[in-house]
DSSP file (Angstrom, degrees, kcal/mol; ACC not computed):
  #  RESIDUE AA STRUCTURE BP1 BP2  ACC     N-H-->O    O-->H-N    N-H-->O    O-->H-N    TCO  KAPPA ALPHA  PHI   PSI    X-CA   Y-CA   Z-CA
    1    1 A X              0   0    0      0, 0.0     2,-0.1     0, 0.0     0, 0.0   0.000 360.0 360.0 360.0 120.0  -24.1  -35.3  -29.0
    2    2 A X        -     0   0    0     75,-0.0     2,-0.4     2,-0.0    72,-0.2  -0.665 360.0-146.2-105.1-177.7  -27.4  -33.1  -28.6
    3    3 A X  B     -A   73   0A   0     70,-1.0    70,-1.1    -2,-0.1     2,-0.4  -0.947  15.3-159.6-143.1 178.3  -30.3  -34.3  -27.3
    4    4 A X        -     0   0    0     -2,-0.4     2,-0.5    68,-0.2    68,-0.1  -0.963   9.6-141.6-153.8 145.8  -33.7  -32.7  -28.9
    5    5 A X        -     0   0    0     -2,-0.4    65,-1.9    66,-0.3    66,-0.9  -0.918  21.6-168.9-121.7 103.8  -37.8  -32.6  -27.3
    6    6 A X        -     0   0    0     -2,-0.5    63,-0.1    63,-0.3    62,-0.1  -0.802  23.3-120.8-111.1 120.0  -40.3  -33.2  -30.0
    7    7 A X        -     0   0    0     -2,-0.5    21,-0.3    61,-0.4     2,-0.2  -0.270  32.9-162.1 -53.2 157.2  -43.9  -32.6  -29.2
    8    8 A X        -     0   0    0     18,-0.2    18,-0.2    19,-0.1     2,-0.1  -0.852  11.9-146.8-152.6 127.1  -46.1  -35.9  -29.7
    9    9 A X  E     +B   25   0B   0     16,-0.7    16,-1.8    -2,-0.2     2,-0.2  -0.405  17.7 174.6-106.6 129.0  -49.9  -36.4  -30.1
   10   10 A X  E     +B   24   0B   0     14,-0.2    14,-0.3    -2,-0.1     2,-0.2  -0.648   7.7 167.1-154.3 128.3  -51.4  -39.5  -28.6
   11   11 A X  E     -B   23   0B   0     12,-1.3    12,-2.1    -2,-0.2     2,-0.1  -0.636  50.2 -95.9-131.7 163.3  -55.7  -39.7  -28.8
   12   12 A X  E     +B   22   0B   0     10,-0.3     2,-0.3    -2,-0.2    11,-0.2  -0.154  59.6 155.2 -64.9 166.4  -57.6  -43.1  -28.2
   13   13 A X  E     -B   21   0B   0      8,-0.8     8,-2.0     9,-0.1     2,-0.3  -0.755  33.8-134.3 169.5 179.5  -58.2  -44.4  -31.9
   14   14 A X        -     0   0    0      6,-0.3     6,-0.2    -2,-0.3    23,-0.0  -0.943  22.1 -95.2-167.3 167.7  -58.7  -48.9  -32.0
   15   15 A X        -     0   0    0     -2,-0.3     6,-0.1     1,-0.1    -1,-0.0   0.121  45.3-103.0 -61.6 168.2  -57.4  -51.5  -34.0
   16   16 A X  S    S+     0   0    0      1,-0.1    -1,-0.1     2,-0.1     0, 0.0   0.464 115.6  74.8 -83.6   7.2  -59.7  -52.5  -37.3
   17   17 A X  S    S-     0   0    0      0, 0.0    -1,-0.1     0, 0.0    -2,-0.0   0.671 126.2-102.1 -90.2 -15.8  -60.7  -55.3  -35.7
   18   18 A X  S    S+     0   0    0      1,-0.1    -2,-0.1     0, 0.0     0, 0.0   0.437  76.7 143.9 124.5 -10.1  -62.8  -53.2  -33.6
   19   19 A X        -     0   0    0      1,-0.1     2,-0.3    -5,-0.0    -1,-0.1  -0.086  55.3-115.9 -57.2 172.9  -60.2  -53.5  -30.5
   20   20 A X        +     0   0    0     -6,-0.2    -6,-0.3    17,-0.1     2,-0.2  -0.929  55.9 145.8-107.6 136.9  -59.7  -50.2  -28.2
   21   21 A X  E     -B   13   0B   0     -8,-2.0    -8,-0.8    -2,-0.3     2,-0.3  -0.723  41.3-114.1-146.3-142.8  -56.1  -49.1  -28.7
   22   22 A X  E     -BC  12  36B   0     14,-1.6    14,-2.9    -2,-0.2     2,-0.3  -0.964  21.0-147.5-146.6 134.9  -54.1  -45.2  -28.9
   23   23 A X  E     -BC  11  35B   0    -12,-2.1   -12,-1.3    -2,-0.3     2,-0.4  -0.797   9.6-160.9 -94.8 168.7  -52.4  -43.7  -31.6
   24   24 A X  E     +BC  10  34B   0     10,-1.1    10,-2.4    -2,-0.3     2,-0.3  -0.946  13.5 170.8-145.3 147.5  -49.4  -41.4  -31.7
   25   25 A X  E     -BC   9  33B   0    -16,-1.8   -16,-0.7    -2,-0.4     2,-0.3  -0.944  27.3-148.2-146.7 155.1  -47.9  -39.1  -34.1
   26   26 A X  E     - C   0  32B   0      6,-2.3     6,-0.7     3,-0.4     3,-0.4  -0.951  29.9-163.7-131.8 116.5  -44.7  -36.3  -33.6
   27   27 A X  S    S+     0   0    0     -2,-0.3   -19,-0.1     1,-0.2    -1,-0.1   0.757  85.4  64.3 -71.0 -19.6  -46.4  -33.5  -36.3
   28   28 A X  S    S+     0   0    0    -21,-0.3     2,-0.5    40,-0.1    -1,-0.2   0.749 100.8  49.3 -74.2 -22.7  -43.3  -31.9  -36.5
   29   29 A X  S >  S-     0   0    0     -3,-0.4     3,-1.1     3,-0.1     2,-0.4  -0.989  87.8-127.2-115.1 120.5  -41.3  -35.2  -38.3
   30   30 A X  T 3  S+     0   0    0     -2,-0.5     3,-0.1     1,-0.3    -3,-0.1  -0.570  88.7  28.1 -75.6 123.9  -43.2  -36.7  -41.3
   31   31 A X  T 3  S+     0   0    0     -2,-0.4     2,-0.6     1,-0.1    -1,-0.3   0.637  81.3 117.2 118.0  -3.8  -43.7  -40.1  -40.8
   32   32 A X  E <   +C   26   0B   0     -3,-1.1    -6,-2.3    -6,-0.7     2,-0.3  -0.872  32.6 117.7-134.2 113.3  -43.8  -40.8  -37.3
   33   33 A X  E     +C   25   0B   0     -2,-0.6    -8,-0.3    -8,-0.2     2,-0.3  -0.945  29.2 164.8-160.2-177.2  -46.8  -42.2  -36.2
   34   34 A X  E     -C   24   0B   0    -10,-2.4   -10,-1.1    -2,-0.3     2,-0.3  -0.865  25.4-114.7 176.6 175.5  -47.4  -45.3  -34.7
   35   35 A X  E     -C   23   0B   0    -12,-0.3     2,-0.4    -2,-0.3   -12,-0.2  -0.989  18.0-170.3-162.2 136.5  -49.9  -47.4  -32.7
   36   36 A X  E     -C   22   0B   0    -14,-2.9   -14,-1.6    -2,-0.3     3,-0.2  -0.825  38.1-131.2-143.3-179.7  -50.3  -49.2  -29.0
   37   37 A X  S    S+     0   0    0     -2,-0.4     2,-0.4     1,-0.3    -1,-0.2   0.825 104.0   6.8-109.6 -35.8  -52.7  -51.7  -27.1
   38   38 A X  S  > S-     0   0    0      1,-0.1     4,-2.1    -3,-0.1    -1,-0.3  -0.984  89.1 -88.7-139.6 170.6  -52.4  -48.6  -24.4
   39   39 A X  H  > S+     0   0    0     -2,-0.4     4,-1.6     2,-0.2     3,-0.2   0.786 122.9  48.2  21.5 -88.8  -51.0  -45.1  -23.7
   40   40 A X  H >> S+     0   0    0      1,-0.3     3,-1.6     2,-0.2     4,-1.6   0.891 111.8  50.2 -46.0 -58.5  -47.6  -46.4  -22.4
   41   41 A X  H 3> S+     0   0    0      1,-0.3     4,-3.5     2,-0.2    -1,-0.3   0.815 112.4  45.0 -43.6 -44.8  -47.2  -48.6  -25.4
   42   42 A X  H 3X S+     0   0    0     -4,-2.1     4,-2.7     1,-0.2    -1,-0.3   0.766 109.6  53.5 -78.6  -6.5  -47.9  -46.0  -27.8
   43   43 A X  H <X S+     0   0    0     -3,-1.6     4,-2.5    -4,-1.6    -1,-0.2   0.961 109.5  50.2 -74.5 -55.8  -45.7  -43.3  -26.3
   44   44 A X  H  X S+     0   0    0     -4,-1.6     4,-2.4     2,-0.2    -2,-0.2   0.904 114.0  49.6 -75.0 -47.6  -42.6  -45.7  -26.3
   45   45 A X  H >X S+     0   0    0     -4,-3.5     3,-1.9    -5,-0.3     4,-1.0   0.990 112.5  39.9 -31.6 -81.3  -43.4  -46.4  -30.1
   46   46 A X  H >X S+     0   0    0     -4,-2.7     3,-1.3     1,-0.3     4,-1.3   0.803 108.4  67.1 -54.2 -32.8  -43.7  -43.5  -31.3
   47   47 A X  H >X S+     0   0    0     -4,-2.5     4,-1.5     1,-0.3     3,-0.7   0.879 107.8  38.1  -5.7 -78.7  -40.9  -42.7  -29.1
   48   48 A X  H <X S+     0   0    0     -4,-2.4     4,-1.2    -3,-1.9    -1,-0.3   0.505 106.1  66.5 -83.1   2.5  -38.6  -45.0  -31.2
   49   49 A X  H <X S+     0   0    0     -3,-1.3     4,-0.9    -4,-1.0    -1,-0.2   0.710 100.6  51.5 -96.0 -13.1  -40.1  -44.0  -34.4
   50   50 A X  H <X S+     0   0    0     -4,-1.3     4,-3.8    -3,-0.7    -2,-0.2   0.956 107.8  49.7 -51.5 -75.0  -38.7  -40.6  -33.8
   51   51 A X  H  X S+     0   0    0     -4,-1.5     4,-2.2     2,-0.3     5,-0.3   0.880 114.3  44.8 -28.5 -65.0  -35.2  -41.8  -33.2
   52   52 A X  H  X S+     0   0    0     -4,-1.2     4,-1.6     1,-0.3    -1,-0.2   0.972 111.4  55.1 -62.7 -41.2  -35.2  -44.1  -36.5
   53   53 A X  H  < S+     0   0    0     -4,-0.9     4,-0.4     2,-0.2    -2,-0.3   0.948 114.4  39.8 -45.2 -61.3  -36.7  -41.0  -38.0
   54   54 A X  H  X S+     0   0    0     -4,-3.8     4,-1.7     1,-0.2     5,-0.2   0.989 113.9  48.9 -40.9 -73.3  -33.5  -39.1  -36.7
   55   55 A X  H  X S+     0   0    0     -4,-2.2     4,-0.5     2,-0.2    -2,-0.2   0.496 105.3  58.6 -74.2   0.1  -30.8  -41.7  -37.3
   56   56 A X  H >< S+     0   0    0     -4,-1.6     3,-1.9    -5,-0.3     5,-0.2   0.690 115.9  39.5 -76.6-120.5  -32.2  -42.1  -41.0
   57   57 A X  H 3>>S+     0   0    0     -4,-0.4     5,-1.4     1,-0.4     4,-0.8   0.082 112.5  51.8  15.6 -94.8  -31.4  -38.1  -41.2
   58   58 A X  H 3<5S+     0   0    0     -4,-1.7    -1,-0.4     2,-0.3    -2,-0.2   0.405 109.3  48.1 -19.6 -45.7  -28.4  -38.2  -39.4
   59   59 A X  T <<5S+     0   0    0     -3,-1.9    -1,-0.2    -4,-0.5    -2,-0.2   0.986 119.1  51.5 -64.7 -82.4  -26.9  -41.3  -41.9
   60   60 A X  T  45S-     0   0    0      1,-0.2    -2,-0.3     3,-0.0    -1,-0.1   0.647 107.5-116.8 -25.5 -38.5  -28.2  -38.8  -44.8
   61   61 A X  T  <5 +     0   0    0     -4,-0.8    -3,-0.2     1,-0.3    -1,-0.2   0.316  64.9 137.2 115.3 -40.6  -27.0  -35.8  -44.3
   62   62 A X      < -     0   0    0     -5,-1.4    -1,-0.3     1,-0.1     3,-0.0  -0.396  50.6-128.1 -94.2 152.8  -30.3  -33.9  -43.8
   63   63 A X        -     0   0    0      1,-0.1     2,-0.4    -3,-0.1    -1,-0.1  -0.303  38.6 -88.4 -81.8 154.0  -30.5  -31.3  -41.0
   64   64 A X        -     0   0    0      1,-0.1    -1,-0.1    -2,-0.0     3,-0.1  -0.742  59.8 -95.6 -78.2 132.2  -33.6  -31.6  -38.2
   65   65 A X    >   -     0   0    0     -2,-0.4     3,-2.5   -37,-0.1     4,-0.3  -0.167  51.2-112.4 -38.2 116.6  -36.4  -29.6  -40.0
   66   66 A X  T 3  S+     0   0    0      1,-0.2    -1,-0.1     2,-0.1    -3,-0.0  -0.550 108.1  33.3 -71.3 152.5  -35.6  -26.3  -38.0
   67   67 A X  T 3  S+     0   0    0      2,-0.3    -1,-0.2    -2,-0.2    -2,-0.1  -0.427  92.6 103.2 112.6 -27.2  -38.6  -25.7  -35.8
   68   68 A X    <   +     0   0    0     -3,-2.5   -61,-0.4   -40,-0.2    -2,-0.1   0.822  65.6  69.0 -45.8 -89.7  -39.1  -29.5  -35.3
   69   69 A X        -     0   0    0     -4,-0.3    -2,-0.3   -63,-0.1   -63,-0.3  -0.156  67.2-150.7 -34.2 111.2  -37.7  -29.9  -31.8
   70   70 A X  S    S+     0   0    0    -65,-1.9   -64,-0.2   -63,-0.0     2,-0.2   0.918  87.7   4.8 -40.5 -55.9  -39.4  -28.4  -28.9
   71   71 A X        -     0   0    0    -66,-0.9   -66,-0.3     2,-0.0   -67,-0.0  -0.307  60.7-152.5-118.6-168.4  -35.8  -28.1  -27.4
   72   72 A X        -     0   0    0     -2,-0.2     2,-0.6   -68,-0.1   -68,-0.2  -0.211  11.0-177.1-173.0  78.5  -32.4  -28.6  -28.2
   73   73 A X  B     -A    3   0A   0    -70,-1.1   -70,-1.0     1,-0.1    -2,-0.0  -0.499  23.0-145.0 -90.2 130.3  -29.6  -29.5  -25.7
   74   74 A X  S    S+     0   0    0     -2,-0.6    -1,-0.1   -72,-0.2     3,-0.1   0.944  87.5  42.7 -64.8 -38.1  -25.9  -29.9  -26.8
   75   75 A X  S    S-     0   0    0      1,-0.1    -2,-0.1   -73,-0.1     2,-0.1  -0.289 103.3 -81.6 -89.5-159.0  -25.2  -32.7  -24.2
   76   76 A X        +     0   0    0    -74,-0.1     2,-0.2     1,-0.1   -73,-0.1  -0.464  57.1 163.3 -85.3 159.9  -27.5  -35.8  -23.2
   77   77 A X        -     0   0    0    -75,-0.1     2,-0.3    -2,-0.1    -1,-0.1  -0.701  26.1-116.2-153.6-148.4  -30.1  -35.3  -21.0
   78   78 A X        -     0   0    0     -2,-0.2     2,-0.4     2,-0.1   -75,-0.0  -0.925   4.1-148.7-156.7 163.4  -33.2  -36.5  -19.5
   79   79 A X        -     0   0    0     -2,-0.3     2,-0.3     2,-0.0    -2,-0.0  -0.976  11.3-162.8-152.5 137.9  -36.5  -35.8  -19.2
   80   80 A X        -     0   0    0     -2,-0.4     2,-0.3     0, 0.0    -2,-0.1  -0.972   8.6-160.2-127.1 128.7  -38.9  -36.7  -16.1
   81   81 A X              0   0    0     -2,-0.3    -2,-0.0     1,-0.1     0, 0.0  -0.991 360.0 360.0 -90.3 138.7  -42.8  -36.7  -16.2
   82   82 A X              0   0    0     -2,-0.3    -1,-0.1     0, 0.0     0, 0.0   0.610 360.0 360.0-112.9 360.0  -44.9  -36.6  -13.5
């Protein structure tokens, strides 16, 4: 099992109804971008849109685009911000 640190973008942006919300992207994986009513939400999204983004791969066959991952540890880990 590795466990992999993917940079992720996430700028104030709003809904199209005119709401205030945040959006999120990881540039390095095509496809994963995502939307949240704040911050947290959209970090936790995008979060899991990485992961489906993975385990779609990972069921394939296709290797993580090498540079993609900030990091890459061969066991599980964790990652604390403060």
């Amino acid at each position: 099992m590795k466990s992999y640190v993917f940079k992720v973008v996430v700028e104030d942006d709003q809904f199209e109804d005119g709401r205030p919300g945040f959006s999120a992207c990881c540039p390095s994986l095509e496809g994963a971008y995502t939307w949240g009513e704040t911050r947290e939400q959209a970090l936790e999204r995008i979060q899991e849109a990485v992961k489906l983004i993975l385990d779609e791969m990972q069921e394939e066959g296709k290797p993580i685009p090498p540079g993609a991952a900030i990091l890459e540890v061969e066991s599980p880990a964790v990652l604390v911000t403060v």
